[in-house]
Every structure is written in C-alpha cells, then in structure tokens.
C-alpha positions as semicolon CSV with decimal commas, in nm:
position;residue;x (nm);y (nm);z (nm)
1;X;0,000;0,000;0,000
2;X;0,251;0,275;0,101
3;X;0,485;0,133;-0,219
4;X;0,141;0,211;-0,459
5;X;0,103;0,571;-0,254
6;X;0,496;0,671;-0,333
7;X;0,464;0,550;-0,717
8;X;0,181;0,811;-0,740
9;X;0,362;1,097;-0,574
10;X;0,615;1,058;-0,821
11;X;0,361;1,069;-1,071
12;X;0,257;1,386;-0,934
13;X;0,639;1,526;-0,866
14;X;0,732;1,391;-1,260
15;X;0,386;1,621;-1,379
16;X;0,480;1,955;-1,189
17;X;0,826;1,917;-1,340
18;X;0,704;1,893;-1,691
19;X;0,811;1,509;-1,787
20;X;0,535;1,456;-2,101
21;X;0,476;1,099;-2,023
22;X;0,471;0,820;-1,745
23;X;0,450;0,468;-1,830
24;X;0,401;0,174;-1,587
25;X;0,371;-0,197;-1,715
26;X;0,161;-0,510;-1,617
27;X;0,358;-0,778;-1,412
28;X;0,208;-1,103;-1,236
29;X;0,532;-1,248;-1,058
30;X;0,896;-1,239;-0,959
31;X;0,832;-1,079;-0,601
32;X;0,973;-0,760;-0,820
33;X;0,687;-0,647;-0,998
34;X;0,402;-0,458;-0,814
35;X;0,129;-0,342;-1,058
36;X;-0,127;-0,609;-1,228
37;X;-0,337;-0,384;-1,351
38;X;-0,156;-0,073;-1,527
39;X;-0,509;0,117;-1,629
40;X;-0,620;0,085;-1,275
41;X;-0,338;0,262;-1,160
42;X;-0,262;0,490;-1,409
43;X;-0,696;0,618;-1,382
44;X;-0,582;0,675;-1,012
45;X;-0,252;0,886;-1,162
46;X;-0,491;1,089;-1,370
47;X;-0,638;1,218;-1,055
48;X;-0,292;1,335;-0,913
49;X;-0,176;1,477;-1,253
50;X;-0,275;1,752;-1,482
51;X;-0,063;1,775;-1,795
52;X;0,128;1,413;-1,816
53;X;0,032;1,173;-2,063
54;X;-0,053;0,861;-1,905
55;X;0,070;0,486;-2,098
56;X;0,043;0,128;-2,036
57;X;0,397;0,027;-2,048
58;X;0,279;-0,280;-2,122
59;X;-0,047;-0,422;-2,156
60;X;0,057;-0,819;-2,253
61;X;-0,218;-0,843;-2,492
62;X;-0,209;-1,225;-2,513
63;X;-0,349;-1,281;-2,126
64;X;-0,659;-1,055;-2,215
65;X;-0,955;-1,070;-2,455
66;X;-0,863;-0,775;-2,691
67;X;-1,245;-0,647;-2,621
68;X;-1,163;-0,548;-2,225
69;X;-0,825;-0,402;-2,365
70;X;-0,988;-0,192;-2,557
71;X;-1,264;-0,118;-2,358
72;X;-1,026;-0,024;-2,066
73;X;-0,799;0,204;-2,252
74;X;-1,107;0,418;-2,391
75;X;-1,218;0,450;-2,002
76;X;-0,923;0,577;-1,919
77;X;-0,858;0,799;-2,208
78;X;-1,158;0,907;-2,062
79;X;-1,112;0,953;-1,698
80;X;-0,800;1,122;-1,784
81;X;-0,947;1,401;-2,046
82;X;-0,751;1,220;-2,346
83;X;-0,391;1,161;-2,234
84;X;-0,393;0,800;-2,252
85;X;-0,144;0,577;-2,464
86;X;-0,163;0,213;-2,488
87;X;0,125;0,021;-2,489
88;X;0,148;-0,369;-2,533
89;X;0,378;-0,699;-2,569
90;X;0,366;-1,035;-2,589
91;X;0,411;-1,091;-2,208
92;X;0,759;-0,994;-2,093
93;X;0,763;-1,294;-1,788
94;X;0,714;-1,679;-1,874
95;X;0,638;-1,736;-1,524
96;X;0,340;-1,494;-1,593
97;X;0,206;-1,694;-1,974
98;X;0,276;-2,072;-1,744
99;X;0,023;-1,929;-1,442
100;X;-0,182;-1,884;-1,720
101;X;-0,163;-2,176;-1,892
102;X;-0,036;-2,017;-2,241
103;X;0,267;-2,179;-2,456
104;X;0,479;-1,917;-2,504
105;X;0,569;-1,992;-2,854
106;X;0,195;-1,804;-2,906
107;X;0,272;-1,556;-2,730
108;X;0,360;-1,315;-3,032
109;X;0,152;-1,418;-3,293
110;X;-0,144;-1,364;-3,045
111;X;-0,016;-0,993;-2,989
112;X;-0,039;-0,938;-3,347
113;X;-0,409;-1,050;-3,416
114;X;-0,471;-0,870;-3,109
115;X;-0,335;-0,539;-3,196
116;X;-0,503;-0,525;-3,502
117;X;-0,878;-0,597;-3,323
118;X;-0,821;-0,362;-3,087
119;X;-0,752;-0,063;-3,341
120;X;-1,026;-0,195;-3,545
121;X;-1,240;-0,145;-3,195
122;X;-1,106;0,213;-3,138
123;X;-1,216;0,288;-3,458
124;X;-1,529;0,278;-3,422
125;X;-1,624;-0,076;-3,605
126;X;-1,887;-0,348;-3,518
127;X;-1,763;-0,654;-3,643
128;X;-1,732;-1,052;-3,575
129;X;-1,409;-1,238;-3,487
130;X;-1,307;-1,572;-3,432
131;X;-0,997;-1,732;-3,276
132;X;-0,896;-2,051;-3,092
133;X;-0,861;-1,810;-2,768
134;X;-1,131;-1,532;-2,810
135;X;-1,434;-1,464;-2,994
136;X;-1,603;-1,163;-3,102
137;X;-2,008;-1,149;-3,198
138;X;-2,114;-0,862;-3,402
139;X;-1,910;-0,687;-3,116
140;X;-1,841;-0,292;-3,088
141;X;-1,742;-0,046;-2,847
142;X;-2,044;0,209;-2,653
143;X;-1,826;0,495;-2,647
144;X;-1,483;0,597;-2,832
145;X;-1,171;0,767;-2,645
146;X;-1,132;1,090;-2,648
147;X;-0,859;1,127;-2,893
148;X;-0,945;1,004;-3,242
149;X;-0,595;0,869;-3,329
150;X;-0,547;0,712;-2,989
151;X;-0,155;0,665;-2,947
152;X;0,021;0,318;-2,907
153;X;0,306;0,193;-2,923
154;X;0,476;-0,203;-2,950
155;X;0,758;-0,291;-2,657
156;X;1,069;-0,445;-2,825
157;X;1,345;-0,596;-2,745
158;X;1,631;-0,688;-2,928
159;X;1,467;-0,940;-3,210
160;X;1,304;-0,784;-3,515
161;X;0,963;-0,901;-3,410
162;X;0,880;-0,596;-3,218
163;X;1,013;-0,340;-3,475
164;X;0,811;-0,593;-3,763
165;X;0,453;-0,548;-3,548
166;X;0,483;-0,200;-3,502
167;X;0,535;-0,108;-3,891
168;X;0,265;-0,341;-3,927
169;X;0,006;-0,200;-3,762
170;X;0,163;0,177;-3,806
171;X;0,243;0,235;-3,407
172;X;0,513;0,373;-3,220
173;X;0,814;0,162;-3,074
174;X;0,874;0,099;-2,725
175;X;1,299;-0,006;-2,734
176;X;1,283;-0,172;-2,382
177;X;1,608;-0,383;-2,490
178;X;1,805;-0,068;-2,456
179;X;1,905;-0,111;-2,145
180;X;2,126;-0,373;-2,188
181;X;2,469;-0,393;-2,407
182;X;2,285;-0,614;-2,674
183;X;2,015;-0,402;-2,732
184;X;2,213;-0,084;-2,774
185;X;2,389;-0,283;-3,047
186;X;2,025;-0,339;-3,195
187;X;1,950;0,009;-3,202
188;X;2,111;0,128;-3,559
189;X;1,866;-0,199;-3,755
190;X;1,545;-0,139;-3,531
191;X;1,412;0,147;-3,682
192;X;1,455;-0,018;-4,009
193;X;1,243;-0,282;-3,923
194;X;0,972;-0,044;-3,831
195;X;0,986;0,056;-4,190
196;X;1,038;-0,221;-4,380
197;X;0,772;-0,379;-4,218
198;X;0,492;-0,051;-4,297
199;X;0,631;-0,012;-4,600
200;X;0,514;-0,416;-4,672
201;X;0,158;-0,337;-4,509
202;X;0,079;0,023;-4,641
203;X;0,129;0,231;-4,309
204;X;0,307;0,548;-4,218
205;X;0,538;0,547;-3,959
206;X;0,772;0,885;-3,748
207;X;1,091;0,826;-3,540
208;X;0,956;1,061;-3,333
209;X;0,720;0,800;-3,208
210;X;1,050;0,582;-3,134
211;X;1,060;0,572;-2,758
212;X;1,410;0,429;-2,625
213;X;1,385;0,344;-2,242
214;X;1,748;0,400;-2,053
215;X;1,834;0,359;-1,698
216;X;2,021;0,621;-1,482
217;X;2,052;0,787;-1,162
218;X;2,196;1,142;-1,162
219;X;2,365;1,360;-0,844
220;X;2,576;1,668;-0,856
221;X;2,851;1,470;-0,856
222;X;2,968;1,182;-0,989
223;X;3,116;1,031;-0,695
224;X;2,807;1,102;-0,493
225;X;2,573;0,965;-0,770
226;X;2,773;0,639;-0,697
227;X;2,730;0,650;-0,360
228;X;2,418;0,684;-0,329
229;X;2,365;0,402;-0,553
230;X;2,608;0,179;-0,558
231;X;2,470;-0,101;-0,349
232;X;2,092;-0,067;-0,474
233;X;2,210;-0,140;-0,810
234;X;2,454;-0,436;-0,677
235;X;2,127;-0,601;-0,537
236;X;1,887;-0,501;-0,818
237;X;2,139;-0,650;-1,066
238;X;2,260;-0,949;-0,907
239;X;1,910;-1,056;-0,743
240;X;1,686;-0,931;-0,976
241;X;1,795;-0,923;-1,364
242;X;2,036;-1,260;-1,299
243;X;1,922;-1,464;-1,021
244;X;1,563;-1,407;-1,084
245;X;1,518;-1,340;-1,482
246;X;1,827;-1,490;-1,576
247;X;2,030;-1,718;-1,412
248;X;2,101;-1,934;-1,697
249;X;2,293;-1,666;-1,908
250;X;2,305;-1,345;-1,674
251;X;2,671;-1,264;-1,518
252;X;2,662;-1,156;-1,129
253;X;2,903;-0,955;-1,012
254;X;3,120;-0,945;-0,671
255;X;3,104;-0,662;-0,538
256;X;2,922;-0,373;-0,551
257;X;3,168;-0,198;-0,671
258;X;3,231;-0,433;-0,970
259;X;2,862;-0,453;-1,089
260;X;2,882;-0,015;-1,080
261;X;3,154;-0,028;-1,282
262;X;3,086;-0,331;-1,502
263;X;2,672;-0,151;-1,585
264;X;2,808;0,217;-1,566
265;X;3,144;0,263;-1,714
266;X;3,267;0,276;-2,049
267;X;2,993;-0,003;-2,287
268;X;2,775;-0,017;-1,994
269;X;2,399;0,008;-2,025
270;X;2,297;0,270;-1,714
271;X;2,405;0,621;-1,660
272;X;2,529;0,672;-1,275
273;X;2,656;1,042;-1,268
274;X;2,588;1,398;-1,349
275;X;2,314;1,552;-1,561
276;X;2,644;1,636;-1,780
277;X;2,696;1,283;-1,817
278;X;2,352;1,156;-1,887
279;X;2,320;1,467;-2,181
280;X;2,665;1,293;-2,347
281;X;2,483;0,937;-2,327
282;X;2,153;1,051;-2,467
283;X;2,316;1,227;-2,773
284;X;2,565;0,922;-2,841
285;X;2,206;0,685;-2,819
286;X;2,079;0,956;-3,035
287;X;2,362;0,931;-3,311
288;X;2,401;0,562;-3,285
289;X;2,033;0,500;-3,362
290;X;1,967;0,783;-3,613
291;X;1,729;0,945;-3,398
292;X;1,402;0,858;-3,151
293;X;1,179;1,083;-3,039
294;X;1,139;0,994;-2,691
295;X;1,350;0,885;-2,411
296;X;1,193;0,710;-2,138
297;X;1,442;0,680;-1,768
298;X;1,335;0,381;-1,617
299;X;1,208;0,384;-1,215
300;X;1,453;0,167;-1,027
301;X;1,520;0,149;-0,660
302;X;1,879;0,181;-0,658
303;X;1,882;0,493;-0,399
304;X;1,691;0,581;-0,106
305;X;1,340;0,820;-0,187
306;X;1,508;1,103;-0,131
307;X;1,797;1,061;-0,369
308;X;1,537;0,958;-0,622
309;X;1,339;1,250;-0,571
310;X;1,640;1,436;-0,631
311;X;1,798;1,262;-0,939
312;X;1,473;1,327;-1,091
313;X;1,460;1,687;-1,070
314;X;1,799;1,716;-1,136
315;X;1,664;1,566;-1,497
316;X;1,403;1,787;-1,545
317;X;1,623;2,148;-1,444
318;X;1,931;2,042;-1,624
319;X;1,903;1,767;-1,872
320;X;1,568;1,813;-2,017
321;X;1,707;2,178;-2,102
322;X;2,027;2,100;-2,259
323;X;1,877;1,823;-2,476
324;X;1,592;1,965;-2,619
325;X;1,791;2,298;-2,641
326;X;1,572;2,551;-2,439
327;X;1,865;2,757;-2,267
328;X;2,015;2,814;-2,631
329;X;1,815;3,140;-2,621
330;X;1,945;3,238;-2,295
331;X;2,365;3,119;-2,408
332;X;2,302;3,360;-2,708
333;X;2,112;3,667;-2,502
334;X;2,448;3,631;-2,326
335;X;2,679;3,638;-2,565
336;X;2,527;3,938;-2,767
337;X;2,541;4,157;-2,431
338;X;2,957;4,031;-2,446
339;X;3,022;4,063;-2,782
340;X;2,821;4,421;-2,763
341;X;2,965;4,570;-2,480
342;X;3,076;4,926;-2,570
343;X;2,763;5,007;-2,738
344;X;2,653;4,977;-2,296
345;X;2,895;5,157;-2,208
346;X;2,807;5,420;-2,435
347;X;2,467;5,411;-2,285
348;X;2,639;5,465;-1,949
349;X;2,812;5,749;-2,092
350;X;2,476;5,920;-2,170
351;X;2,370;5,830;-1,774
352;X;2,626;6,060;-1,705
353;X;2,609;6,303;-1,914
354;X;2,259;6,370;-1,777
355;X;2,381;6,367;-1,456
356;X;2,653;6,640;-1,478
357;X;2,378;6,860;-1,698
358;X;2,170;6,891;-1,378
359;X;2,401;7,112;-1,110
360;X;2,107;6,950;-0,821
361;X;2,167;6,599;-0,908
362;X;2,585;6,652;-1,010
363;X;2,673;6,791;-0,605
364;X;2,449;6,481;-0,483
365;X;2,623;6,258;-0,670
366;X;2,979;6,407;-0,600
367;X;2,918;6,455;-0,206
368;X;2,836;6,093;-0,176
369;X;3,122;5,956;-0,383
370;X;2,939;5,852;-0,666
371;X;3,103;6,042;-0,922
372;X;3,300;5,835;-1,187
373;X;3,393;5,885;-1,555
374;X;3,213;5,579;-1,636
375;X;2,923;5,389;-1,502
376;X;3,023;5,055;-1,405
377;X;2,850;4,724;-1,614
378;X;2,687;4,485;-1,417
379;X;2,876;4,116;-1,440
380;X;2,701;3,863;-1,603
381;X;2,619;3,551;-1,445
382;X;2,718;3,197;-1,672
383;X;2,306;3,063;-1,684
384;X;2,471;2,745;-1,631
385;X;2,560;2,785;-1,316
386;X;2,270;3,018;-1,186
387;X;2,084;2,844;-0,841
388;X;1,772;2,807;-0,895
C-alpha cells in the first residue's frame, strides 16, 4: 500500500516538473513487480496529474480478450481528459504466460491479431471475430476515447519481431532492450524494421514516435551519484535481472563496486553520474540509432526516496534543457550583451552626461562619492551555473 502511494507521488512530482509521459507496465510475478493492472493505476494517476500523458507500459495483450483491452484504454482515455497511450507486448515474464496456462511460442503471434482488433475497436467498427482463444459477436465499443488517433506503441526488445509489429500495424516503438549492451547494439537496424515492415503493409510510420527506455541515476557529482547508488544497483542486478530473470545466461558480479563499474562505465547500459553525463549518453544513443523521439528513464530502486526525488529533478532542471535545447536562447542573449559591450557603455556614458547637466543631481552625486567617468557594467552571471 505505502509502495502504490509513493509510485503516485512521483507521478505527481514527474507532472509539476514537466516530464510529457509516465508509463508503468503489467507484471504477475517475480516478487519484483508490483502493478497487475496498469489502467487501474494509471486512472488513479490521472487524478494526481494535470498535464502528463498517461501509458500502459505494457499491456501483454495475449493474457486478455482484446475487447476489455480496448474497452479499458477508452475509459481511461476518458477519466484522464484524453492523455492516454496504450502500450502492449507479448508478455515480458514466462512465469506470468505458465500461471496462465499459455505456450509461449503463441505468445507473439497472439499480440499481433490482437493489436489489429483492438484498433479496429477504437475505430469505431462493429464486427465478428473468431480465434482458438477469443471470440467476437457482431461486437463494438459504446463509447470511443477521447482522442481520435489514440496513441500506441509495440515494446521491443532486441529481435526484429517488435520493430516488424509495429510497422505493421503503423504504431510507435517501445525499445525496452536498450538497457542492456545487446540491445544498444540493436539500435542502428530497429528502426529499419519499423519501416520495412509498414512499407510491406501500407502504413506510415515517425521516429519521433521511437521511444528508447534508458536507466540512470543522476547527483551533482559523480562520486556522490555512486554512492548513493552503488549497493541498490549491486542487489537489483545481481538478485533481480540474474538470479531471478536470468540465471542461466546473466553474469553476477562481486562486489558492488564491480557490478557499478561493469553496468556504468565505459559499454555499460545505465548512466550513474551527473546531468552532464547523462546529456553525453543521450546524444551518443541519439547518433548511434539515427534518432528517436522519446527517451523514457526507467524507475529503479537503486537509492533511497530522497535521492530519487532528487535525481529526478535534477533531470528535469538540467538535462531536459540541454537536450531539447531551451537555454540556447538564454547562451546567445548572453553572448550578444559580451560581444556588444561598448555600445553599454556608451549608454552609461549618456547616464552621465545627464547627470553632470543637472548642477542639483551633479553635487548629490559628487558629495556621496558617486562620481565616476564611467558607469560601471553589471557582471554577467554563466546561466549554467545560476541556483535556482
């Protein structure tokens, strides 16, 4: 309960700040994972929130009739005054598809027919549909979402089948796999799938609707980003992403210090540093996949609340800025006043000037000490360093 309670203040703290989207995913197991139901949480978000846009990050469209999917999205798009987005997969945990009973060689496949029923739904069609796992009757939604276009978007992960599904369909692209090494090798052919794929099946498809998730946590420094993290991401790694969703393959580390430096330094997959440092790994991502519209920072536990709290405003005040370049206008106010000095100084000149014309204001001026032969000119601050 108090776990569900702090996910929705940062909701709230991530809308004030002006993040444009949250996304929280549907998870069944692992002891890791603590929201079933993402629309039911996300509707309770969209009370807390004004502004954000609100997706499902994912639904796992093969444990639900494609009907209730799309019947709960257009609730919520709803509740929330049109800012929902749905996002689906396959199912990301087999230990989820076997509780269910469902091979997980279907898992895909059923994603796909069920994609393509569910936009048929938010369309606005009445139609009949029949499947060896769910069956439609001259079915059709009562109401429609809000927006007419509702967005969505396809989780991938490093195989071309995500990429393939969303050019299919014409959706967005949810790169989950770029967290890891392997998937950031992916990046450069994913897009290309995308298009390929809607190129095949008639559909038009942006980059800008390219979301890459990444993983980071950000302090002033870089040594106390570290520490604040270093053994929260030790015990996420080791008991979480190995022992728990990959001990076959996955590689444990040591030490704490050893899994920081093996995930953060140099080919590493998270970002544990400054807001310098996470601008630097965001552009290379950039470059390396030929551009994304979207990046999406992951929520891990790897610090205390506080620290969290922190390395998430820290995002918003400095990084946001930098990458989406909305201090550029500020940089270049600056550097006209520099590179235009003595035309202020002239203007201080003229101060003067009015000053000694006026034999009241001139003795004031000269009994308290004032008088110079030039005004002085303010210093100007660097806007990168300015407190806020």
């Amino acid at each position: 309960m108090l776990q569900y309670r702090r996910d929705l203040d940062l909701v709230a703290q991530l809308d004030r700040l002006g993040y444009d989207e949250f996304w929280c995913g549907e998870h069944h197991s692992t002891g890791w994972e603590m929201i079933p139901s993402p629309e039911m949480f996300l509707a309770a978000a969209g009370e807390r929130t004004h502004r954000i846009k609100l997706g499902t990050g994912v639904v796992s469209l093969p444990y639900h009739h494609p009907f209730h999917v799309a019947d709960r999205i257009v609730q919520l798009d709803l509740m929330t005054g049109g800012r929902a987005i749905l996002g689906t997969g396959p199912g990301a945990l087999p230990s989820d598809a076997k509780m269910l009973g469902i091979d997980p060689i279907v898992l895909r496949d059923r994603q796909d027919e069920a994609i393509g029923v569910v936009k048929r739904l938010l369309a606005g069609e009445r139609f009949s549909y029949e499947t060896d796992w769910f069956t439609l009757v001259d079915a059709g939604l009562q109401m429609l979402p809000i927006q007419a276009d509702l967005p969505m978007a396809v989780a991938s992960m490093i195989s071309p089948s995500g990429p393939e599904l969303a050019g299919k369909h014409g959706t967005g692209l949810f790169s989950i796999g770029s967290m890891t090494a392997d998937g950031v090798a992916a990046m450069p052919l994913q897009w290309s799938f995308v298009e390929e794929a809607a190129a095949r099946h008639g559909q038009v498809v942006d980059r800008s609707d390219w979301r890459v998730l990444m993983n980071w946590h950000i302090a002033e420094t870089r040594d106390e980003a570290r520490r604040q993290a270093i053994e929260g991401l030790h015990r996420w790694h080791n008991e979480y992403a190995v022992a728990t969703l990959n001990p076959e393959t996955g590689i444990g580390y040591s030490s704490p210090e050893e899994t920081l430096d093996a995930l953060s330094g140099p080919g590493g997959s998270a970002v544990v540093g400054t807001p310098d440092d996470l601008v630097a790994r965001i552009r290379e991502l950039y470059e390396l996949s030929g551009g994304f519209g979207c990046v999406v920072g992951f929520v891990n536990d790897w610090a205390i609340p506080d620290y969290i709290t922190r390395s998430w405003d820290m995002v918003a005040r400095y990084v946001i800025p930098e990458v989406n370049g909305l201090v550029s206008g500020f940089r270049e106010s600056r550097q006209y006043v520099i590179d235009n000095r003595a035309s202020f100084l002239r203007a201080g000149e003229a101060i003067l000037a009015k000053i000694n014309g006026n034999e009241r204001a001139r003795t004031v001026f000269e009994t308290e000490g004032l008088g110079r032969t030039t005004l002085p000119v303010p210093q100007h601050t660097n806007i990168e360093h300015v407190a806020d």
